[in-house]
Each structure stands twice: as structure tokens, then as C-alpha cells.
C-alpha positions as CSV (number, residue, x, y, z in Angstrom):
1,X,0.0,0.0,0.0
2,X,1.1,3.6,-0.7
3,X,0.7,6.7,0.8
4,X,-2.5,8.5,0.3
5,X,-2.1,11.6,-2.3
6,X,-4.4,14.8,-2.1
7,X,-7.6,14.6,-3.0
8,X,-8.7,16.8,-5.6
9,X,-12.1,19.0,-5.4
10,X,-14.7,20.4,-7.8
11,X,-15.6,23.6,-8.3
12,X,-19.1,22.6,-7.0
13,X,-20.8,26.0,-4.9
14,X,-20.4,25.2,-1.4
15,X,-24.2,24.1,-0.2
16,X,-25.1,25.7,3.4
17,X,-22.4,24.7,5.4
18,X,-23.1,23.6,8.9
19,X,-19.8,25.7,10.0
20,X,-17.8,27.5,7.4
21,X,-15.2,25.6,6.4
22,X,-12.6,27.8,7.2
23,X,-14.2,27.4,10.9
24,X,-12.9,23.4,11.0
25,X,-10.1,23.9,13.6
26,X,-7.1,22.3,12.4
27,X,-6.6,18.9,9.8
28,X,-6.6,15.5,10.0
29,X,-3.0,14.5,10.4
30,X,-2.2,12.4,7.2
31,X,-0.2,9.7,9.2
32,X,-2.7,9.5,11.5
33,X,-5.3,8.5,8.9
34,X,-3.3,6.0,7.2
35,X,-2.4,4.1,10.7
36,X,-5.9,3.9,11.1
37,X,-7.1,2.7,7.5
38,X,-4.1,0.4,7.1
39,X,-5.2,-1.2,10.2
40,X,-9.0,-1.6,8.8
41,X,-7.9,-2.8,5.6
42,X,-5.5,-5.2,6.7
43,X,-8.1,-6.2,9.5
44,X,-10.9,-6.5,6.3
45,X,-8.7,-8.3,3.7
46,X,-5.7,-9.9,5.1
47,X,-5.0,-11.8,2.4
48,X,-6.4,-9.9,-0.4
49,X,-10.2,-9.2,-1.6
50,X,-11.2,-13.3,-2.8
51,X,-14.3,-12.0,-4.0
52,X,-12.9,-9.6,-6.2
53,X,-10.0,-11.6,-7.6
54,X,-12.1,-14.5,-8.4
55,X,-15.1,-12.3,-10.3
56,X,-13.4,-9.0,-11.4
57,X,-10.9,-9.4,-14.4
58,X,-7.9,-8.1,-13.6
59,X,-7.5,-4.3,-15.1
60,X,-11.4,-3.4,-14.9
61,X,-11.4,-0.3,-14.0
62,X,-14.1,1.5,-12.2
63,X,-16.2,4.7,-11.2
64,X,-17.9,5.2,-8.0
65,X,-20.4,7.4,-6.5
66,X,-20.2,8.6,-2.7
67,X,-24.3,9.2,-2.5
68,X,-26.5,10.4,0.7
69,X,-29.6,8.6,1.1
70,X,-30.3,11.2,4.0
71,X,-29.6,14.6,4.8
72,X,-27.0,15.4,7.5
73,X,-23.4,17.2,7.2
74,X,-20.3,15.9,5.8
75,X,-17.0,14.6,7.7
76,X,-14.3,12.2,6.1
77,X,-13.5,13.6,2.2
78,X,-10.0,13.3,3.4
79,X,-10.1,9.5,4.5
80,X,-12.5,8.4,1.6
81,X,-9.3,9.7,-0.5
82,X,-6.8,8.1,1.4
83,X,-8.6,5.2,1.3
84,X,-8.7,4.7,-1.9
85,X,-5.8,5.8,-2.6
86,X,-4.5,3.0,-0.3
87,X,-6.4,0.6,-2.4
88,X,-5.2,2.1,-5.4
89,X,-2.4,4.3,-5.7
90,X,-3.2,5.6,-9.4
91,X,-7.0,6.0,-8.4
92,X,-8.4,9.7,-9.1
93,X,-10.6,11.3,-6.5
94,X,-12.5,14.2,-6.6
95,X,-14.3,15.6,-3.1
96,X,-18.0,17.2,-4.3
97,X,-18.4,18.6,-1.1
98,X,-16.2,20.0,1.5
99,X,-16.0,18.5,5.5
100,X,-18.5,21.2,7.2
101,X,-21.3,21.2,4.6
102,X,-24.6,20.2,4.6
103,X,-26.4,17.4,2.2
104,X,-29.6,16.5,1.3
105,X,-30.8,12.8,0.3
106,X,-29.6,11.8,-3.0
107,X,-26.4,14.4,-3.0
108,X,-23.6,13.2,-4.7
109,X,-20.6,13.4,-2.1
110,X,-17.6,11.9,-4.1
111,X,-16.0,10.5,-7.0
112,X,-13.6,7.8,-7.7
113,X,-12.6,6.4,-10.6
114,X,-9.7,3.1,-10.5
115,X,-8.7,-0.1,-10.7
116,X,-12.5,-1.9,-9.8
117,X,-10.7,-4.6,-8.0
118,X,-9.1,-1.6,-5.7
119,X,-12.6,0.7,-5.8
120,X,-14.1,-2.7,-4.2
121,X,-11.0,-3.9,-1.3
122,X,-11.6,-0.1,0.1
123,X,-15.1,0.6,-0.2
124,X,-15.9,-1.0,3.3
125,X,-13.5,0.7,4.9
126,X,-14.2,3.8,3.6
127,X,-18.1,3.8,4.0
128,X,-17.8,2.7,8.0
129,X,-15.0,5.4,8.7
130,X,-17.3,8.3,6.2
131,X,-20.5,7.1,7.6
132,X,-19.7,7.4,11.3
133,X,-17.8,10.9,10.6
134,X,-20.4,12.1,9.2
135,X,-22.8,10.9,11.5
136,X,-21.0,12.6,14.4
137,X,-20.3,16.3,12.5
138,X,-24.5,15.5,11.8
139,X,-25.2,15.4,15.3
140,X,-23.0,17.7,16.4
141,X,-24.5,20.2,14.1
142,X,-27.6,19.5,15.8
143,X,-26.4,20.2,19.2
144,X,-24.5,23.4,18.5
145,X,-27.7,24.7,16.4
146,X,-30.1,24.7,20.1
147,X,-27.4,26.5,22.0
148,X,-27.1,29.3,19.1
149,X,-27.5,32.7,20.7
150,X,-25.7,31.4,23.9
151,X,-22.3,31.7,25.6
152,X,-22.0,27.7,25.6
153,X,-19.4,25.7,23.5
154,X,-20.7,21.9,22.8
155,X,-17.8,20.0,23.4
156,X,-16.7,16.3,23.1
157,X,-15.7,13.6,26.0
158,X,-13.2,10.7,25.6
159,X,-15.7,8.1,25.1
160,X,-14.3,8.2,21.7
161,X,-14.2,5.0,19.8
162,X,-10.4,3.1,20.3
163,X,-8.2,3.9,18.0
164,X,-10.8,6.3,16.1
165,X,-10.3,9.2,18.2
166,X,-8.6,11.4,15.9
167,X,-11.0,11.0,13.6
168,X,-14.0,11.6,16.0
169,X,-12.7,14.5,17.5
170,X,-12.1,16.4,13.8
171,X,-16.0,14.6,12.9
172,X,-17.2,17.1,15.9
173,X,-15.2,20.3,15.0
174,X,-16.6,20.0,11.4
175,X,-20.3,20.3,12.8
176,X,-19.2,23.2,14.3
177,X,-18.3,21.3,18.0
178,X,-14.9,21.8,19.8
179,X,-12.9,19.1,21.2
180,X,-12.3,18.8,25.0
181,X,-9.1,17.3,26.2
182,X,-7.6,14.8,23.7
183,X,-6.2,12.5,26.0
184,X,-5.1,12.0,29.7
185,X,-1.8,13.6,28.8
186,X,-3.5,16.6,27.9
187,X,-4.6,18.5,30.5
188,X,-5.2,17.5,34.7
189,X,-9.2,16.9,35.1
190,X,-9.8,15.8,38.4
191,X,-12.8,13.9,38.9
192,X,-14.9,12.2,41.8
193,X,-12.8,8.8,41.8
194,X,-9.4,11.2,42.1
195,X,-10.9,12.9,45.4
196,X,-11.8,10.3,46.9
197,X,-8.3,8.9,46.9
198,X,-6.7,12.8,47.6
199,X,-8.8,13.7,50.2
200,X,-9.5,9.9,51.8
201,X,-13.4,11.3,52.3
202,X,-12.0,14.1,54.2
203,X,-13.7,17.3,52.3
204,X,-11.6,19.4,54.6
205,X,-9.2,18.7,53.0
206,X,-9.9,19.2,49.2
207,X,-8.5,22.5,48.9
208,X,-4.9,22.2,50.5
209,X,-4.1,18.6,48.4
210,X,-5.8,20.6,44.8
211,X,-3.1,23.5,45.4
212,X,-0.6,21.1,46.3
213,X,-1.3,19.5,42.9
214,X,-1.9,22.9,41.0
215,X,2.1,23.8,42.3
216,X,3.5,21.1,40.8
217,X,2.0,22.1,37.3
218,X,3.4,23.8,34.5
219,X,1.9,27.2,33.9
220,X,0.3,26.6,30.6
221,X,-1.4,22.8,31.8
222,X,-4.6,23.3,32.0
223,X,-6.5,22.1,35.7
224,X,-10.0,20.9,35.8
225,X,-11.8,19.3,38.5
226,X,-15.2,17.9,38.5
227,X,-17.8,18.7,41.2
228,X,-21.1,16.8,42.0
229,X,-22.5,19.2,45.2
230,X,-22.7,23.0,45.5
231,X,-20.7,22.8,48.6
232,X,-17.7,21.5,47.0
233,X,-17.6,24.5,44.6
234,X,-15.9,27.0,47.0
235,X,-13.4,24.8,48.6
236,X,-12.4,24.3,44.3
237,X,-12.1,27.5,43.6
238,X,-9.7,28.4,46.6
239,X,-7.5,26.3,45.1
240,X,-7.1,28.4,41.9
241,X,-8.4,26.0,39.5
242,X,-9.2,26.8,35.5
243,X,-12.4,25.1,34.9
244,X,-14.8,23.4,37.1
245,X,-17.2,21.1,36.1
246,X,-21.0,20.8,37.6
247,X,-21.4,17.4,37.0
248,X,-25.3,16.0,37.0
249,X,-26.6,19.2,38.2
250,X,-30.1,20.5,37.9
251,X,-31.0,23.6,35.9
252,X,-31.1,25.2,38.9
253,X,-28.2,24.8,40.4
254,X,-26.6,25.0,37.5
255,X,-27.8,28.6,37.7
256,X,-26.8,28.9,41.0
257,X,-23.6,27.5,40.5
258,X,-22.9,29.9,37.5
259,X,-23.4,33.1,40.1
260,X,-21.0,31.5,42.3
261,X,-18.4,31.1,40.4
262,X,-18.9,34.8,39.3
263,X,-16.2,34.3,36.6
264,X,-13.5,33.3,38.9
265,X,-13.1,29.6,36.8
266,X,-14.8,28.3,33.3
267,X,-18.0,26.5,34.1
268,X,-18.6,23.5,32.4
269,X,-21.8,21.7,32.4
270,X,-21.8,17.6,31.8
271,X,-24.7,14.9,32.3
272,X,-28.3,14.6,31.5
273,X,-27.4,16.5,28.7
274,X,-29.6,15.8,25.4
275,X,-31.4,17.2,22.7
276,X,-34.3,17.9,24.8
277,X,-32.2,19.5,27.7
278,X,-29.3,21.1,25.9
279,X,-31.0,24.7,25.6
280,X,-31.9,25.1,28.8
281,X,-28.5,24.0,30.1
282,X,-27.0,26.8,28.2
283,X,-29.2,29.3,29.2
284,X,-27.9,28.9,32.6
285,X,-24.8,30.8,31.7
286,X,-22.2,27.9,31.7
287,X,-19.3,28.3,28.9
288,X,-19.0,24.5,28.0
289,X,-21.2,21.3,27.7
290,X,-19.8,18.5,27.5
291,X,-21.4,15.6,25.6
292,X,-20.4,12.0,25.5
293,X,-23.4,11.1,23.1
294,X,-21.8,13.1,20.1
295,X,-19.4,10.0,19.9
296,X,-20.1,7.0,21.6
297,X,-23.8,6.4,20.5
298,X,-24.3,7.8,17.4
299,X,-25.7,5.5,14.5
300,X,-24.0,5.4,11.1
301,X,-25.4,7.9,8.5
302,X,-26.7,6.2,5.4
303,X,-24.2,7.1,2.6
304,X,-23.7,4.3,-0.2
305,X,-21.1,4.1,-2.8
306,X,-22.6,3.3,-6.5
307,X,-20.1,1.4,-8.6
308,X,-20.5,1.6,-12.2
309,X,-18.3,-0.9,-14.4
310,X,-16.2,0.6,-17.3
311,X,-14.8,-2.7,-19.3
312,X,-12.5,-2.8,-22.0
313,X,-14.7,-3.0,-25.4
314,X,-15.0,-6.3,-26.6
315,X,-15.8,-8.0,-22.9
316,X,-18.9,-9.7,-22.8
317,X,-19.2,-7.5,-19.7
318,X,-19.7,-3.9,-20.9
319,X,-22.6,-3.1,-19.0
320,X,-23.4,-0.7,-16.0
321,X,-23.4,-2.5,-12.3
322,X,-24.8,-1.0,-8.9
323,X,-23.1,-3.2,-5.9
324,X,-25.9,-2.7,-4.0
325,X,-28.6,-3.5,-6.1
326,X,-26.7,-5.8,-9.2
327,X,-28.4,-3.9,-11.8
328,X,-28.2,-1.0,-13.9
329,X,-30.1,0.7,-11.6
330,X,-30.2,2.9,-8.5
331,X,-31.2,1.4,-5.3
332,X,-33.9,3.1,-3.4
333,X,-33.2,4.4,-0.3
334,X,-33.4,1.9,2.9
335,X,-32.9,3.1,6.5
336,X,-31.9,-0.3,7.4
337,X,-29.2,-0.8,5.1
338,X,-25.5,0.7,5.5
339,X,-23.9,-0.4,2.0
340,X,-22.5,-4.1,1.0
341,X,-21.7,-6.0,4.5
């Protein structure tokens, strides 16, 4: 397998983008994407694509559609390339839509055109890593669209996906999300489980043993700690903390909580947080929610790749193929189906 080139774009007008795309903070690192799609291909076809080999001739070449069968807002042009690419090192792909932009059913997403037997190894792979990007960035979109007219920034959690975390976290910034820490070597949040030990159920104590902590910090780490009663918020603060998060608290004392901080730490808001809830938990006044749900529940968005067949003249095969129909034709669209298993 080679290294993924650049994917090339169309001059397409940009459709109503759920953030501009100039708003997408930061790339996906290109190494980064390849570990992860060399991993899923060798995981998907070890020892090659059987199927393939044994029906495709050998130099078919191919064209294939990235299609919506439902609206929602695009993440992953960049790993549908590399994917391909991987499959196929001479493949061209063109990106009809940018990562940030909206789609409606029936949208044509992407274009590749290569060796069939390659178009076919990376499909797979490419529809569950597009699928699921865009499916989070969808989501996302939704979340940061209640909260509109608010001080709060919807955020992510680490209940991420193993292994697909880079990924997810660039799915949420592209429907218009921001990321909260990448990883435990990103910033100190202290949570309820990390008290408990500090303090050894002595609340007393919870102030002297966070400075303690906060001295032996670099200046630009970042401290959070997590909170689950109103009487804990003070002895935080004392301690000269960045953030603090109200963790499962009612609307009202989020409020409340809000007025007591007075600006002395970022307030972040996390649990019971839905898209029922998610308004009102901004209008409290907190600066960031937190939401696990943007990533470790959401359900794939129905996107399907339609392959048509280009065969040398003279084949007895020179006829137009859809994999997920076999025929000439395009399938309709069906909630319940994600592609070719």
C-alpha cells in the first residue's frame, strides 16, 4: 500500500455549510489517517479481496459514487481519498463537497474512478470510517444549532471509539463542535474517583491537596476538576483551578452554581445533557457542555457508494453494475441498510 495523495475538489458551490469551512479547527493529520485505515484494511482483507480476484478481471477499471440517502453534514473527504488511494495508488478522487457542509438525500458526495478490484477492497472501509464521521459532525451540528445565541461551546468527552479518536474529534469540529481534552496527557481533570483517593473522604481537605497539585503544574497545563455538590464549589475555587465542572446538576443549580463562580473559573456543564435539555442548560450561563453522546452512540449515517463498471470494449461485460442493487439501476433508499456487509 502507498501513501494517500491529495484529494482533488470540484468547483461545485459550497451548499449551506453547517460551520464555514474555514471554521474546521485544524486537519486531520495524514499519518494519522493511514495508521488507522491500514489497520482496517489489513483487518478487512488480510490476504487480499477473494471476492474480487475471483469475479473481477484483472484491469477493470471502475467509477464510484459517494451518495446520501439522507440529509445530514459531511466529515471524512479526506479518509475516503486516502482510502482509496491505499487501495489504489493511481485511483483519481475528486471531493464534491467540502467537510462542514450540509447534504440532502440523494447528493452526490464523491467520485472515484480506479482499478474496480481496488474501488471494491476499500469501499468497506471507507463507508464505516465516512459514515460514522459524518454521522457525528450530523449530530454535532444538531447540538451546536439549540445553543445558538448562547455563551456555551458543545464539546466532546473521551468516550471516543479506540483507535478512532482522531477522527471523531475532527468529525465534531466539522459540525461546528470543539474538542475537550484529547487525552489523559493533555490536561489534569480531576474527577470524583481522584478525590476520593486525595482527600481519603475528608472534604476538609480538598482544597490544601488541589493546590498542592496545581504547584507542581506547568503554567500553561490546563486544571480541571469535577464537582457533583454545591458545597464543594468554593473549597475548588480556593484552590485556583481553570475550569470546574457541575457534574449531573439540575438547571437550577446550574444557575446557581454559575453566580458562584462569578467568573472566577470556566463552568462547564456535563450529564443529562440531550437534545431535549441542551437549551436550557445553556441558558444557565455555563461556557461549555460536555457531551459524551456526540461520539459514543451515534448511528452510522446512510451514505452508499454506487459502482458503475467501465470494461474494456469487446468484454462480454460492458454493462453498467450498482453493488448494491446488481443492476443497472439505482437502489432506493433503505434506513436499514449501511452499504454491502
Amino acid at each position: 500500500m502507498t501513501a494517500p495523495a491529495p484529494a482533488t475538489r470540484s468547483t461545485r458551490p459550497a451548499a449551506s455549510p453547517a460551520v464555514a469551512p474555514a471554521a474546521v479547527a485544524g486537519t486531520l493529520p495524514a499519518a494519522a489517517v493511514e495508521a488507522v485505515l491500514c489497520a482496517a484494511l489489513a483487518e478487512d482483507a488480510p490476504y487480499g479481496d477473494i471476492t474480487s480476484q475471483t469475479l473481477i478481471p484483472a484491469g477493470t477499471r471502475a467509477t464510484a459514487v459517494l451518495a446520501a440517502r439522507v440529509p445530514g453534514v459531511f466529515s471524512g473527504g479526506q479518509v475516503f481519498a486516502a482510502a482509496m488511494k491505499l487501495a489504489d495508488a493511481d485511483a483519481v478522487v475528486t471531493l464534491l463537497l467540502i467537510d462542514g457542509e450540509r447534504f440532502d438525500a440523494g447528493t452526490p458526495l464523491a467520485r472515484v474512478t480506479g482499478d474496480a478490484r481496488g474501488v471494491l477492497l476499500a469501499e468497506r472501509v471507507a463507508l464505516n470510517l465516512v459514515q460514522r464521521m459524518s454521522a457525528i459532525a450530523t449530530k454535532t451540528a444538531e447540538y451546536v444549532a439549540l445553543v445558538a445565541g448562547t455563551r456555551a461551546r458543545i464539546t466532546d468527552t473521551r468516550k471516543t471509539t479506540p483507535g478512532l479518536r482522531v477522527l471523531e474529534r475532527y468529525a465534531v469540529r466539522c459540525g461546528g463542535g470543539s474538542n475537550h481534552r484529547a487525552g489523559l496527557s493533555d490536561a489534569v481533570l480531576a474527577k470524583d474517583n481522584h478525590l476520593a483517593v486525595l482527600t481519603g473522604g475528608d472534604p476538609a481537605r480538598l482544597t490544601a491537596v488541589l493546590r498542592e497539585a496545581r504547584a507542581r503544574l506547568g503554567h500553561t497545563t490546563h486544571f480541571e476538576v469535577e464537582v457533583d455538590t454545591m458545597e464543594q464549589i468554593e473549597p475548588v475555587l480556593a484552590a485556583g483551578v481553570d475550569t470546574i465542572m457541575l457534574d449531573n446538576f439540575s438547571l437550577m443549580e446550574l444557575a446557581d452554581g454559575v453566580d458562584l463562580v462569578a467568573g472566577r473559573a470556566r463552568v462547564e456543564a456535563s450529564g443529562n445533557v440531550n437534545l431535549g435539555t441542551v437549551a436550557s442548560i445553556a441558558a444557565t450561563g455555563v461556557d461549555v457542555i460536555s457531551i459524551g453522546a456526540l461520539t459514543h452512540s451515534v448511528a452510522a449515517l446512510d451514505l452508499g457508494l454506487d459502482i458503475e463498471l467501465d470494461f474494456e470494449p469487446g468484454t462480454d461485460l460492458d454493462t453498467d453494475l450498482d453493488t448494491d442493487a446488481g443492476s443497472g439501476t439505482t437502489p432506493q433508499p433503505d434506513p436499514g441498510a449501511q452499504g454491502t456487509p
